[in-house]
Every structure is written in structure tokens, then in C-alpha cells.
N, CA and C atoms as an extended XYZ file, in Angstrom:
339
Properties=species:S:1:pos:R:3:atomname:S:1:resname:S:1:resid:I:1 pbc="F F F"
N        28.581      -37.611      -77.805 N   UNK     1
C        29.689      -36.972      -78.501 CA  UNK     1
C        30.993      -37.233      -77.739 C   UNK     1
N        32.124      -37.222      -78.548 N   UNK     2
C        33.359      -37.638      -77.806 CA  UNK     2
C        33.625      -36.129      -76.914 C   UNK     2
N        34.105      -36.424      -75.958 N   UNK     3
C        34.762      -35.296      -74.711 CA  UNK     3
C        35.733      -34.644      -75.569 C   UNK     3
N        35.364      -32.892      -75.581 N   UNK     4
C        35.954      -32.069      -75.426 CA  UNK     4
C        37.442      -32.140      -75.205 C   UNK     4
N        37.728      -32.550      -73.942 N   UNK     5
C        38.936      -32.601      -73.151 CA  UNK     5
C        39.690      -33.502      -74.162 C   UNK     5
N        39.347      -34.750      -74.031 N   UNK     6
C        40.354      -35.668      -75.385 CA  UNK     6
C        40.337      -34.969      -76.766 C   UNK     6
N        39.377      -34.703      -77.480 N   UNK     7
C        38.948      -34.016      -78.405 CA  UNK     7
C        40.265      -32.848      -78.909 C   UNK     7
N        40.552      -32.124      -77.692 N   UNK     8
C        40.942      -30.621      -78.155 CA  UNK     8
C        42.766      -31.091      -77.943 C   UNK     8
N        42.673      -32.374      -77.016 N   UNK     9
C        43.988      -32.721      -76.268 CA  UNK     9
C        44.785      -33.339      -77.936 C   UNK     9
N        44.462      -33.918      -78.673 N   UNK    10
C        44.713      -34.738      -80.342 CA  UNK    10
C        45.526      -34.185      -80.700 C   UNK    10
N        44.766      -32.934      -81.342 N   UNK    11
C        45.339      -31.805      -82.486 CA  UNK    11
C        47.133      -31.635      -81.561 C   UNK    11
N        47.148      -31.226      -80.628 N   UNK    12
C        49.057      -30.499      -80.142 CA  UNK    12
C        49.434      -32.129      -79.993 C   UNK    12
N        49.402      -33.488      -79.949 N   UNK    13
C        50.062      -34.275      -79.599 CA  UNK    13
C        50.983      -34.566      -81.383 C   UNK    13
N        50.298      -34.417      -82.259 N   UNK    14
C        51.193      -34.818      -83.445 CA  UNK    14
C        52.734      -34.072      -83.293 C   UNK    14
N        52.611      -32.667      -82.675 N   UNK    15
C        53.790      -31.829      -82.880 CA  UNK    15
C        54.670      -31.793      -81.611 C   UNK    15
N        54.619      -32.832      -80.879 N   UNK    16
C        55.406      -33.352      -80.142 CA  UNK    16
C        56.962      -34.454      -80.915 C   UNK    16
N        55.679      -35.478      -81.173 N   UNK    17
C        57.331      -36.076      -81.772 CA  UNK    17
C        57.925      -35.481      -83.143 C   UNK    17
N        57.623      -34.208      -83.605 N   UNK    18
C        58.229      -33.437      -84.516 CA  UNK    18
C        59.258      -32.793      -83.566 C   UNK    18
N        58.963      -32.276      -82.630 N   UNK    19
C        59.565      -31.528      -81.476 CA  UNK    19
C        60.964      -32.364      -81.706 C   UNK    19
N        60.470      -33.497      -81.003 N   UNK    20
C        61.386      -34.343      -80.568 CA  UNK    20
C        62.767      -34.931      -81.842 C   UNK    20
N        61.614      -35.199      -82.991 N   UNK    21
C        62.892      -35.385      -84.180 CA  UNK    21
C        63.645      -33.910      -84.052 C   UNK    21
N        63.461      -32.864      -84.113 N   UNK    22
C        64.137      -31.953      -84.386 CA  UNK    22
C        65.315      -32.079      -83.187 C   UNK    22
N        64.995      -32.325      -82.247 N   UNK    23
C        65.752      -31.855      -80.989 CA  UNK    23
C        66.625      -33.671      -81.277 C   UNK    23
N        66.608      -34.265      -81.961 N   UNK    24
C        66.947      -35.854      -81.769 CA  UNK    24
C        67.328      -36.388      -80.479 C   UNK    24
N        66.152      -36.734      -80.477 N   UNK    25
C        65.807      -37.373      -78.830 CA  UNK    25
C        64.650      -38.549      -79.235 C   UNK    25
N        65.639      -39.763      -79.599 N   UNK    26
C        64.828      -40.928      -80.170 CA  UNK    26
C        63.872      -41.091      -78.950 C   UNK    26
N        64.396      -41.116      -77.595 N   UNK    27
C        63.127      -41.851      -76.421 CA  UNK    27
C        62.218      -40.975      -76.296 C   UNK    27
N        62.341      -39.216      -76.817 N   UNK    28
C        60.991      -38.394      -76.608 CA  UNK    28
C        59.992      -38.368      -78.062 C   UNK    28
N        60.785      -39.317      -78.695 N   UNK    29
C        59.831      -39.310      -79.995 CA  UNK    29
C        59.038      -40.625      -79.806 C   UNK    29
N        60.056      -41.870      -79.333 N   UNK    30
C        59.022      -42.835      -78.505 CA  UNK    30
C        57.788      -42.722      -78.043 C   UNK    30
N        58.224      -41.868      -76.930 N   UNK    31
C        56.954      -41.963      -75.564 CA  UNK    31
C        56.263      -40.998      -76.217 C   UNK    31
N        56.358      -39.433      -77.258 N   UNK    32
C        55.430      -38.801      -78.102 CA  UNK    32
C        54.385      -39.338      -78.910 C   UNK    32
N        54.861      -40.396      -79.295 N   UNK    33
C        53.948      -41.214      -80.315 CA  UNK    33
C        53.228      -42.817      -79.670 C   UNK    33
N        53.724      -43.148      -78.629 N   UNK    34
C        53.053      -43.828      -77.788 CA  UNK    34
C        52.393      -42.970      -77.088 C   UNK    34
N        52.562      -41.763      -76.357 N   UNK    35
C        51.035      -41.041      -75.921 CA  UNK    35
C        50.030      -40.896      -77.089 C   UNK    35
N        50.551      -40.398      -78.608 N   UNK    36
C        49.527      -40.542      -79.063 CA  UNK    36
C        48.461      -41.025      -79.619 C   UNK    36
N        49.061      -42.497      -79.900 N   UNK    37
C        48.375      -43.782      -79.755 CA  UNK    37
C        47.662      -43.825      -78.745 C   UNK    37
N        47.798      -43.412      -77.578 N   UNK    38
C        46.991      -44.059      -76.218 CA  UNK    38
C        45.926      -42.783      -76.428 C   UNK    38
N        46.298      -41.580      -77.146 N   UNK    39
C        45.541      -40.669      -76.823 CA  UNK    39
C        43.984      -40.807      -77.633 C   UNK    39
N        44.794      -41.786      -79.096 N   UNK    40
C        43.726      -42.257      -80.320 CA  UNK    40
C        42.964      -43.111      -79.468 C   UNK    40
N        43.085      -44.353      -79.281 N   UNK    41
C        42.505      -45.341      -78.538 CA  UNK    41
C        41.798      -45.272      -77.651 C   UNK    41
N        41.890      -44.114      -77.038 N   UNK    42
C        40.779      -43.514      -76.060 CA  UNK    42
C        39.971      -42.576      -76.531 C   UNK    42
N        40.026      -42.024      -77.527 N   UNK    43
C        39.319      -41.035      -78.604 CA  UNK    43
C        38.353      -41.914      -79.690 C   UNK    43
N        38.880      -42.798      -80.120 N   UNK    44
C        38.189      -43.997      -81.142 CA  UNK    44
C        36.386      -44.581      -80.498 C   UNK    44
N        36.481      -44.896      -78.907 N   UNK    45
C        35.263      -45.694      -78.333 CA  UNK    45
C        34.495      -44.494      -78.400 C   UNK    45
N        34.774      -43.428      -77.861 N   UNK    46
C        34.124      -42.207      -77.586 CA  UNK    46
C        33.019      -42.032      -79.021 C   UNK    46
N        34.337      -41.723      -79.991 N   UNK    47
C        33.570      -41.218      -81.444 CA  UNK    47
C        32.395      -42.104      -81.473 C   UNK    47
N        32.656      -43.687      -82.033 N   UNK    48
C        32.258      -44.157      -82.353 CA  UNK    48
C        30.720      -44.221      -81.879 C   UNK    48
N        30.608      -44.243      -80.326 N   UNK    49
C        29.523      -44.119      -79.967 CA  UNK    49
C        28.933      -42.812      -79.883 C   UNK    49
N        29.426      -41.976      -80.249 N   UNK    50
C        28.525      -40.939      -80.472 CA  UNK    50
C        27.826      -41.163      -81.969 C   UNK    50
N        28.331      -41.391      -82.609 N   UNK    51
C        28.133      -42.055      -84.681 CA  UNK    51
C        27.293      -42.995      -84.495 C   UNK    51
N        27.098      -43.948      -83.363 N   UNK    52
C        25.942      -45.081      -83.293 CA  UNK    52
C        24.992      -44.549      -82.842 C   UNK    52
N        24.553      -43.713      -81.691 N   UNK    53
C        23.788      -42.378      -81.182 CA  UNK    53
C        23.452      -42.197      -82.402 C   UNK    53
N        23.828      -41.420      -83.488 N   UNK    54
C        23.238      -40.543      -84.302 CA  UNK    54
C        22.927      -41.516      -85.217 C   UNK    54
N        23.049      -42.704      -85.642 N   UNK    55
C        22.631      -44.010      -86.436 CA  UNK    55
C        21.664      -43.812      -86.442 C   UNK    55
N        21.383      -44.432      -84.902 N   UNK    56
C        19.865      -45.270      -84.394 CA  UNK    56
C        19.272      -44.516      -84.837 C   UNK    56
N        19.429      -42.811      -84.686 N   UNK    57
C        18.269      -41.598      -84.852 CA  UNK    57
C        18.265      -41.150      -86.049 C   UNK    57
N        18.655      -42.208      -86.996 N   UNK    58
C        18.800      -42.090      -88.304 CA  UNK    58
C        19.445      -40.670      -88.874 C   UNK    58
N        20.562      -39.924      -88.398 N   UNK    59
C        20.743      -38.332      -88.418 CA  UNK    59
C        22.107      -39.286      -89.305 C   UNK    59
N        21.668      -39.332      -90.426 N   UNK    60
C        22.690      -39.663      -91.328 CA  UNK    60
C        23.967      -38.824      -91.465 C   UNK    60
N        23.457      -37.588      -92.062 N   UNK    61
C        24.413      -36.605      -92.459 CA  UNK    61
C        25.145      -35.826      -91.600 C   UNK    61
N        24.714      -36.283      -90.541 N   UNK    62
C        24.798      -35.853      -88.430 CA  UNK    62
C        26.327      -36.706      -88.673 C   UNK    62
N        26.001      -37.895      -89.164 N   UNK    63
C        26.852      -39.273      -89.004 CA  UNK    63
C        28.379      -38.893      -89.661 C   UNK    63
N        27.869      -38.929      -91.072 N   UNK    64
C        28.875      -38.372      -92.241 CA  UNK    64
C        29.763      -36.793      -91.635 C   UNK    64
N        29.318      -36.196      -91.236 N   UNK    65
C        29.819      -34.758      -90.516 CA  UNK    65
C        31.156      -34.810      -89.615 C   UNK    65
N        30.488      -35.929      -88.676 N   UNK    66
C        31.238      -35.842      -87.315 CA  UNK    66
C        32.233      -37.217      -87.953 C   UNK    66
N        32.171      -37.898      -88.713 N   UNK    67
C        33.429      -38.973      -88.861 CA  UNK    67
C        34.033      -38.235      -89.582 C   UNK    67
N        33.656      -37.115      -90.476 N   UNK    68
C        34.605      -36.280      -91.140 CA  UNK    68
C        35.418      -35.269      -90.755 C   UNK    68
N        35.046      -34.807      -89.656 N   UNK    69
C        35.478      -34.056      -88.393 CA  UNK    69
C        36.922      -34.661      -88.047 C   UNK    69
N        36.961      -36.085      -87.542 N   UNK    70
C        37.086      -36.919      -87.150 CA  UNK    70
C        38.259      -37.171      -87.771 C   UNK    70
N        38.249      -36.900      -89.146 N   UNK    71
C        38.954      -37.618      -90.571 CA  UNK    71
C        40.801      -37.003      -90.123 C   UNK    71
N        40.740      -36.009      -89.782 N   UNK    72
C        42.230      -35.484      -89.455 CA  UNK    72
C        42.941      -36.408      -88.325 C   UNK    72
N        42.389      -36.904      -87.396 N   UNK    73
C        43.302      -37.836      -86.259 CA  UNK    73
C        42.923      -39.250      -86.598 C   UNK    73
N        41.947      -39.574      -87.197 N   UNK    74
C        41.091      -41.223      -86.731 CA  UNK    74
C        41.262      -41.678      -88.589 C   UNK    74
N        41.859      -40.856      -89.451 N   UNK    75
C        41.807      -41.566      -90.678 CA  UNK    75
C        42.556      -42.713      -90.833 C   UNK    75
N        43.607      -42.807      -90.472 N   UNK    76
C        44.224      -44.221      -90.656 CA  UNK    76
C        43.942      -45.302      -89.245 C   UNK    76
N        42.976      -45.122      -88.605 N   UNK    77
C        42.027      -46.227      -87.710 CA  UNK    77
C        41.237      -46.895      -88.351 C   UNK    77
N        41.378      -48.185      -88.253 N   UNK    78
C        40.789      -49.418      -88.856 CA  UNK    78
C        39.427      -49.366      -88.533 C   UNK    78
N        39.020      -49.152      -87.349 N   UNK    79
C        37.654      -48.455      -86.840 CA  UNK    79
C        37.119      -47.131      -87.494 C   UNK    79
N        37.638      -46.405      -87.851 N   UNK    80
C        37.168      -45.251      -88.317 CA  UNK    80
C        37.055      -45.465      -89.924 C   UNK    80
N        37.697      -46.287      -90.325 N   UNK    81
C        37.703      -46.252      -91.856 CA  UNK    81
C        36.535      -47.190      -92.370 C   UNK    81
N        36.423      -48.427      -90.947 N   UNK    82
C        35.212      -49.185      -91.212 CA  UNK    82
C        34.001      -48.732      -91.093 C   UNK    82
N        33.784      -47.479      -90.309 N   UNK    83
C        32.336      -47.253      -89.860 CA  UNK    83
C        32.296      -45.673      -91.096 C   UNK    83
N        33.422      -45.295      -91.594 N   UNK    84
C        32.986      -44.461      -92.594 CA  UNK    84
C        32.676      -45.127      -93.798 C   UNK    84
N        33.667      -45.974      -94.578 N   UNK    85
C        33.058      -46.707      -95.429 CA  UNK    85
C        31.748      -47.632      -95.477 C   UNK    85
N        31.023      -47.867      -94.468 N   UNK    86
C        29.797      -48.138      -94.054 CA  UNK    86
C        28.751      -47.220      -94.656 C   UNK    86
N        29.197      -45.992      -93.263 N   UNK    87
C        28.129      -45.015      -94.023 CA  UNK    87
C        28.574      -44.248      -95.346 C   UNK    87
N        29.403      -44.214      -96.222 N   UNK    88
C        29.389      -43.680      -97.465 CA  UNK    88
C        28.490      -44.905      -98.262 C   UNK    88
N        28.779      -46.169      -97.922 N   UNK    89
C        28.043      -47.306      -98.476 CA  UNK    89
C        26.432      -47.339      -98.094 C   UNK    89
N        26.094      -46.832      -97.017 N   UNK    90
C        24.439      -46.668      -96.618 CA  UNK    90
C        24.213      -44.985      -97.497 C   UNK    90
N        24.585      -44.142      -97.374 N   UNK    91
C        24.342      -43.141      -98.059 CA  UNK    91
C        24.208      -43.061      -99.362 C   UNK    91
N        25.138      -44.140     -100.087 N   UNK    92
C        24.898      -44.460     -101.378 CA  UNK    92
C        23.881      -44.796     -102.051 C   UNK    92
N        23.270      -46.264     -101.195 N   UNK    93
C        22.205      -46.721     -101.554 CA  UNK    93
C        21.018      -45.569     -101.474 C   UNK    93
N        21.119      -44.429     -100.574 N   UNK    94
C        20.408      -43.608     -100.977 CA  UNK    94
C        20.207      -42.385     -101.877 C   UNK    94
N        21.394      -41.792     -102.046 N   UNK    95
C        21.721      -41.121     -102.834 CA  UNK    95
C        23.355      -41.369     -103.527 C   UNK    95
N        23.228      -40.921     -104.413 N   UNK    96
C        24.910      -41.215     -105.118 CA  UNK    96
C        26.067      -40.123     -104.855 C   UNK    96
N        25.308      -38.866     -104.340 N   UNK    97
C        26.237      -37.689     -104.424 CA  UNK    97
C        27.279      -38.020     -102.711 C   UNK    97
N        27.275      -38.849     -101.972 N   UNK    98
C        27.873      -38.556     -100.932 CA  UNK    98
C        29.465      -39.357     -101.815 C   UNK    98
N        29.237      -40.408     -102.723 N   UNK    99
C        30.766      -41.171     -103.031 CA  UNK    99
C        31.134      -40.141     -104.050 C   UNK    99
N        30.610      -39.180     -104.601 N   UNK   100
C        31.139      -38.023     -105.541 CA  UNK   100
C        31.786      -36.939     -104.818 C   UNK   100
N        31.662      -36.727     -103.438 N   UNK   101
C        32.317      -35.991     -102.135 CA  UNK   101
C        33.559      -36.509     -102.159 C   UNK   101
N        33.761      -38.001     -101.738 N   UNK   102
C        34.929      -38.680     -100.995 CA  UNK   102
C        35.944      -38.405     -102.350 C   UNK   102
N        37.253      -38.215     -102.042 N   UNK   103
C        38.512      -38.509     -103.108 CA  UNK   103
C        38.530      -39.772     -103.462 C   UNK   103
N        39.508      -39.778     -104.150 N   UNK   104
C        39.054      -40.969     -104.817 CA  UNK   104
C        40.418      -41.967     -104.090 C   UNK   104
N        41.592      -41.020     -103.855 N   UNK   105
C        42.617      -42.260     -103.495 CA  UNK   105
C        42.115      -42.639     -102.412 C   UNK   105
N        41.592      -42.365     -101.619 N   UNK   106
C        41.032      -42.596     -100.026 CA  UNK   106
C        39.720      -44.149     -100.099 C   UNK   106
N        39.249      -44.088     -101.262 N   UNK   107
C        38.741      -45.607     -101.727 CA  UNK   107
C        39.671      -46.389     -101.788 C   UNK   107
N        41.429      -45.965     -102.327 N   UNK   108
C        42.113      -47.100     -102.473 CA  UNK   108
C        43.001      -48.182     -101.260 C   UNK   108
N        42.660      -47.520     -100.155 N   UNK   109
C        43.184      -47.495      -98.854 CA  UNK   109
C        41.870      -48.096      -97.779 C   UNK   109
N        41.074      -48.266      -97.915 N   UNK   110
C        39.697      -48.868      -97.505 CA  UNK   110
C        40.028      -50.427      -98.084 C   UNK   110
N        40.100      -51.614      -97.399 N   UNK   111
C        39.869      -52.778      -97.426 CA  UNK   111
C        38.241      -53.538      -96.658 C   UNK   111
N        37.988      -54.299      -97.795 N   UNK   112
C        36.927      -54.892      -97.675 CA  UNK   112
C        36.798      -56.602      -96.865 C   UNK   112
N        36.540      -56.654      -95.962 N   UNK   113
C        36.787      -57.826      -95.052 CA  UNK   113
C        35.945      -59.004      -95.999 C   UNK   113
């Protein structure tokens, strides 16, 4: 599972460079949103291997849970959108009700390599 510590650290970094637009301080909205990039990027390997963990052990809905968890900081990650559209695509083939969950604009934003 991804660390706690990064985990809980996510959620207060968005309302930094809000901080910062308000106060207009272009270089603290900079370095706000470059920490939080660095903060994603170090949050992204973590997830992911916890989601391959729960693969192997076939804990599907284990899988689907925690990338949805996930879905508030890691949704617009190219990594996160690939390994969810994966498993909505493996869940499918097993049942149909997990793509009747997902919205629908959020299919339109998923590219297929």
C-alpha cells in the first residue's frame, strides 16, 4: 500500500497554489505546483505497486477500490488512467456492472495506445 505519510501529505498541497493565486505571488504558485507534481510522482510508484500486489492475488475489487481512492489526486496521471482503464476492461470481461459504475465523460478522456 502507498505510505500514509505521502498519502495524507496530497490532499493540503492543492490549496497551496490557491493560497498563492490569492495572495499573487506567481513564484509561490510555481514552486506550489512543482511540489505537487514531485509530491504525485512519488505517490504514483507507490500506488501502483500496491494495485499489482492485489492483481497477482487476484483481489480484483481490492484493485478497483484503492485506484478509486486514488481517483481524487492520480486522475489525470497517464499511469493511473492506464492501469484503471485496464481493470474496468478486466472486470468487464467478467461482469458488465463495473463500466455501468464509471461516468461516462471520464471514458472520453481515456486514450487507447
Amino acid at each position: 500500500m502507498p505510505t500514509n505519510a505521502c498519502a495524507s501529505c496530497i490532499p493540503a498541497l492543492p490549496v497551496r497554489p490557491q493560497d498563492a493565486r490569492l495572495a499573487h505571488d506567481n513564484t509561490a504558485i510555481k514552486r506550489a505546483i512543482s511540489e505537487y507534481d514531485a509530491a504525485l510522482e512519488a505517490y504514483i510508484p507507490g500506488l501502483m505497486a500496491a494495485a499489482a500486489i492485489l492483481w497477482d492475488q487476484r483481489a480484483y475489487s481490492a484493485v478497483d477500490r484503492l485506484l478509486r481512492q486514488a481517483s481524487e489526486f492520480a486522475s489525470e496521471h497517464d499511469a493511473w488512467k492506464l492501469n484503471m482503464g485496464h481493470n474496468c476492461f478486466m472486470q468487464a470481461s467478467r461482469s458488465p456492472t463495473p463500466l455501468l459504475r464509471w461516468p461516462i465523460g471520464t471514458w472520453v478522456t481515456c486514450r487507447c495506445l
